[in-house]
Steps between C-alpha positions, in 0.01 A plus 500: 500500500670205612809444731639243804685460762790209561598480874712286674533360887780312647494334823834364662498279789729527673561863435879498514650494208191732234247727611129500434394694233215623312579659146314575173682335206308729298190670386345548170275782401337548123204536286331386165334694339262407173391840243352412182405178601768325303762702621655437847777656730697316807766624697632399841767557719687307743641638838744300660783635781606795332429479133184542312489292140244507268379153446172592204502781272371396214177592226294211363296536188240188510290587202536122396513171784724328254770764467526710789819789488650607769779795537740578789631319832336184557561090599572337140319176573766217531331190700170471654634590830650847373140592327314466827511747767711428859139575676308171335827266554518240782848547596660830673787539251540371130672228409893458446398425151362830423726733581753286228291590241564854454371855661188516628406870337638607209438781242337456148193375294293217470226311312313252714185332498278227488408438114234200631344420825769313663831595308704807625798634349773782513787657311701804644815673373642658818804652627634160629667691781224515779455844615855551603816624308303611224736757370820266474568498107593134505126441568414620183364162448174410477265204633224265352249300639239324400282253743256239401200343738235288554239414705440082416208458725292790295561279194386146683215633668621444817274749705662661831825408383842664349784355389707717294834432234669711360847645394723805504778639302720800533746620238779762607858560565709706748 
């Protein structure tokens, strides 16, 4: 079981012109569950205002570190900062950056991996529309993306040290 909590304070001073307010931007609650031992099940939702989204839902079948499947709503992996999760990031939002390079969850498959210690790929054929608007016929369309990496410093032998490269491409149309 897993889940967290995003709050917000805001102090004005002087008070005239905005109040002071506490609010929760939102809250997560999910669970992951593993059966089989190769087999694994996440799903999540989000709670924010007045909505409730799912974020995870989504079956993995790991029988093989090299090619891993995975079925249902989940992050395809664009850059390095879309792969990791908001709670191991130094910032409090994401950067501009990210949010051009397509929706964060969307709905599909994918094949990822790491074929050698040190090399970690994907390739996912997804909706291409996020998880919104997903019964508009002109989205009929699908996406592709693949995604490339490396970790340099495993190579070199350079001990307590990453530096990764790598590269991402996506394939759709609207």
């Amino acid at each position: 079981i897993n889940g967290r909590i995003q709050a917000d304070y805001r102090n004005f001073n002087p008070d005239v012109d905005a109040a002071d307010t506490f609010s929760v931007r939102r809250a997560r609650l999910g669970g992951t569950m593993t059966f089989y031992k190769d087999y694994a099940a996440r799903i999540e939702g989000e709670y924010s205002g007045s909505s409730t989204t799912l974020t995870y839902g989504y079956i993995d079948i790991n029988k093989l570190k090299s090619a891993k499947l995975r079925l249902g709503q989940f992050k395809p992996l664009y850059g390095l900062e879309r792969s990791v999760s908001s709670n191991l990031t130094d910032f409090q939002e994401r950067s501009m950056a990210d949010s051009l390079l397509g929706s964060t969850y969307d709905r599909g498959v994918m094949v990822h991996g790491e074929p050698m210690s040190g090399i970690y790929y994907s390739m996912a054929y997804i909706n291409g529309t996020g998880t919104t608007d997903e019964n508009n016929a002109s989205n009929d369309n699908k996406d592709f993306t693949a995604r490339l990496s490396g970790n340099i410093a495993e190579f070199a032998g350079w001990k307590d040290s990453v530096v990764h490269v790598g590269g991402w491409l996506s394939n759709g149309r609207e």
